[in-house]
N, C-alpha and C positions, 0 to 999 in steps of 0.2 A: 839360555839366560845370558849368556857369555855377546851374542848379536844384539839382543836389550840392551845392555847393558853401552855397547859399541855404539849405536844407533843414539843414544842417551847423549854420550859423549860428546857427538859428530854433534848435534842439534845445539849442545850449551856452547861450542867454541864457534858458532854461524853465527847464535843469537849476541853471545861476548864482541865477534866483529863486526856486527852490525849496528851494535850499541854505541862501538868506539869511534866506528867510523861517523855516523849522527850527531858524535860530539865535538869528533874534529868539523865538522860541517855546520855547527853553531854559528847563529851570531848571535853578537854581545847586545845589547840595549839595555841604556839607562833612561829611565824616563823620569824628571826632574819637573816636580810641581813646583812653581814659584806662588808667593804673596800668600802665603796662610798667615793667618792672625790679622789683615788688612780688613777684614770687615767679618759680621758673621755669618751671613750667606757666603760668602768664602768659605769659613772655615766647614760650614754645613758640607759641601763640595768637597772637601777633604776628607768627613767625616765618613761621608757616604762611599768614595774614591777607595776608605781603606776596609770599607767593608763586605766590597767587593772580590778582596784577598786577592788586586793587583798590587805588584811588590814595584814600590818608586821610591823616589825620595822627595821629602819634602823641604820646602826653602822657607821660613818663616821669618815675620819682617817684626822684631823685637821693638822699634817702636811704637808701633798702633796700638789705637785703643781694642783690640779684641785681640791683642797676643796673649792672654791669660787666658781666655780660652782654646788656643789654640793648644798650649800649655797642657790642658786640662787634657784633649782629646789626643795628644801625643803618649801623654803619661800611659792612657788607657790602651797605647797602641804600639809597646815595644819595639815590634816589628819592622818600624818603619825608621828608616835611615833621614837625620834631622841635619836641616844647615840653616846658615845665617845668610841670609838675602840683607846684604847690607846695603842701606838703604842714604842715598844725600837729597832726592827729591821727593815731592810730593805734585801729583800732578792732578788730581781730580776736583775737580768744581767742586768747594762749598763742602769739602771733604779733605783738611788738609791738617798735617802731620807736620811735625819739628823736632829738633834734636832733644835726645836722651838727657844730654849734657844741660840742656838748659840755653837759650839765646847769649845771655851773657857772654857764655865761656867760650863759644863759637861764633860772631859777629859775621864775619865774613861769610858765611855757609848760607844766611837767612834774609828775608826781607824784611822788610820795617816791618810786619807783625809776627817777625820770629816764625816762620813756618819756613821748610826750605822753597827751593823753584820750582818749576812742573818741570823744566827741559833741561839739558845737559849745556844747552848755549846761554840760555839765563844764569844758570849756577857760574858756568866759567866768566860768564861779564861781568859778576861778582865781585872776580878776584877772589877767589877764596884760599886761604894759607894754609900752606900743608900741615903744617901743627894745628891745625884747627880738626883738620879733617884727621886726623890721626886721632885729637880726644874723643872726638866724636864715634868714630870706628871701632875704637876701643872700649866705649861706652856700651856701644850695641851690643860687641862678643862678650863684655861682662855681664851685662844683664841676661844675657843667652843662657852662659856657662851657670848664672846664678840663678835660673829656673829649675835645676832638679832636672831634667834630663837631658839624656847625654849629647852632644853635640859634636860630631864628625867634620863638616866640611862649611866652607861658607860660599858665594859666590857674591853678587852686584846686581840691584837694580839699575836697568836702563843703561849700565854700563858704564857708571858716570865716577865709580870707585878706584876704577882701570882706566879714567879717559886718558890720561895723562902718565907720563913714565915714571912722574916724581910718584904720584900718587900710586900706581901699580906698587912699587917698588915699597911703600906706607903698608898695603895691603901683603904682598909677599912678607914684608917683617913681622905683621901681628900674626900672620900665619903659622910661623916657626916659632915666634915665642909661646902662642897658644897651642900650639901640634894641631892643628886642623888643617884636615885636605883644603883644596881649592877646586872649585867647578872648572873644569878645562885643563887643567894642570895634569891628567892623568892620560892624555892624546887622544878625548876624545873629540868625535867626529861629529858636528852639527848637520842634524837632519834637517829638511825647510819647515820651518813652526805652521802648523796648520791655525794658528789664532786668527789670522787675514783670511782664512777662505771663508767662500759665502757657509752660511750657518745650515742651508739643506744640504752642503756636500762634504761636509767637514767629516764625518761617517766611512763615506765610502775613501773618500782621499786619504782617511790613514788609514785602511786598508791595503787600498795600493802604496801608502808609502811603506810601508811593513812590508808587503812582496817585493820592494825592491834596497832593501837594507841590506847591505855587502857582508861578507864573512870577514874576519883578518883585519877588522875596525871594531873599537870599542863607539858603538853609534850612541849617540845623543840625542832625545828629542824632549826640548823645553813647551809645559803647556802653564797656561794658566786657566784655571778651572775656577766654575762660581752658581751660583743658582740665580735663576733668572726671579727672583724679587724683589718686590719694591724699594731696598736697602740698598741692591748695586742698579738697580734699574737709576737711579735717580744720579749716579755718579758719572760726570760727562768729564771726556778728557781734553786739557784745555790746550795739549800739541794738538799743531795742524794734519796728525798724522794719526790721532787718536780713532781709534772706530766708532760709530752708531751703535745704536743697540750693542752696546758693548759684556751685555749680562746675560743675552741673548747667545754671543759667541762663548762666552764662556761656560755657559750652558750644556751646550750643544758639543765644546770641546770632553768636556764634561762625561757625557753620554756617550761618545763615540771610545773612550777611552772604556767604560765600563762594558761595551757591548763587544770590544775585541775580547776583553777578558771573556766574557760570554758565549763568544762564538768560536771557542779556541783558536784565534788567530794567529795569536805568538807559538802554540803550539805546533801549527800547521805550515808554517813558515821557517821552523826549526829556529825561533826564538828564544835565548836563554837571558831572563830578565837579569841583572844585575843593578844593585846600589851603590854608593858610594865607599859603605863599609867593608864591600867587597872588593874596590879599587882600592883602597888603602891598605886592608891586608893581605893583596895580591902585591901591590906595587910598593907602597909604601910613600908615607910623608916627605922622607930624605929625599926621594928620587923623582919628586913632581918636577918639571919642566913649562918654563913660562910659553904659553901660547901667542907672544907678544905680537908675531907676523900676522894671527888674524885680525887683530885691532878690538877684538873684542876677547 
């Protein structure tokens, strides 16, 4: 009984550091959906994204006309860690969005029909006034915070939020007065966005980007995901840098993300998924750090 018993022993304190060691051997990945609520084949892509019980976080863009839905399908889906994709352009052909605030209160942000720019170089030949961009900013995370659920962190469309120091420094201050993390402020590490690759390889290339995500890094990989119908089929981006079949890619980004869940890849790679509410109560608000050197 007494060799049982030993035997018992020897087996739990192999299996305890074998366990330990797997987890010192983790990596981190956050995986970070942007533009829910931009349209509702979007949001369908979310819908489906959290039903697959991959754990991300999502960025929803509080202006557009399908953020109540997006709203709706958050509510039903606690689980999933929510930010504010703060938003100063709109770039889609014949599909264009404007400020919260209303053109008036914001002149400089918009064009003569009150919609903002597609690009970051038309917004800035604007001129646009930092108090403009602040009401506007603040517009956004109030209608967020006043949707009813809960809202953790925010980040920036196209980057145009953070393009500038005055404006970063606009963004860090609403930050702190609202206690919302910030996307990048927690050290992490941008993975290459598979959104550019062609659409039959988008699959196997995040796979291999997954076999080669380092330990000892909180990694980052930003997607944006959509369903390939007629609603974003018909949305052409009017930068010169905009993709083709852009509903196609996001599609595809789409399914390549549901089919790692599927094929336990993150398992298999010793993948420990983290969100943002997990950076914040691991690190905390106080202690974010501006990523200013990457420029983004």
């Amino acid at each position: 009984m007494k060799n049982l018993l030993y035997f018992i022993l020897i087996v739990l304190i192999v299996n305890q550091a074998s366990f330990s060691q797997t987890e010192n051997k983790s990596k981190k990945l956050l995986i970070r959906c942007d533009d829910m609520g931009m349209s509702h084949s979007v949001n369908l892509a979310f819908k489906e994204l959290m039903e697959s019980g991959l754990k991300f976080s999502a960025s929803v863009m509080f202006l557009c006309a399908w953020y109540q839905e997006a709203v709706d399908i958050l509510k039903a889906n606690p689980q999933i860690t929510v930010g504010i994709h703060l938003t100063l352009n709109a770039e889609w052909k014949n599909y264009r969005w404007g400020p919260i605030s209303g053109k008036d209160k914001v002149p400089s942000l918009v064009d003569k029909d009150g919609y903002f720019f597609p690009s970051r170089a038309a917004f800035f030949a604007n001129n646009p006034k930092s108090e403009e961009i602040e009401i506007e900013l603040r517009a956004q995370i109030e209608r967020a915070i006043n949707s009813g659920i809960k809202i953790s962190y925010m980040d920036y469309h196209m980057g145009t939020a953070v393009d500038k120091p005055e404006h970063r420094a606009i963004v860090e201050k609403l930050a702190k007065e609202y206690g919302l993390g910030i996307s990048r402020y927690f050290g992490e590490a941008d993975l290459e966005s598979i959104y550019s690759i062609d659409i039959e390889k988008k699959k196997d290339y995040l796979f291999e980007l997954l076999e080669k995500i380092e330990e000892d890094k909180i990694n980052l990989l930003v997607c944006h995901i959509g369903k390939d119908q007629p609603e974003l089929q018909a949305m052409i981006d009017m930068n010169s840098f905009g993709l083709p079949d852009m509903s196609k890619h996001r599609e595809a980004e789409l399914n390549a993300l549901i089919s790692a869940k599927q094929h336990n890849i993150f398992e298999k790679n010793i993948i420990k998924l983290i969100n943002y509410n997990d950076l914040i109560n691991e690190i905390g608000v106080g202690n974010m750090k501006s990523p200013i050197e990457t420029g983004y």
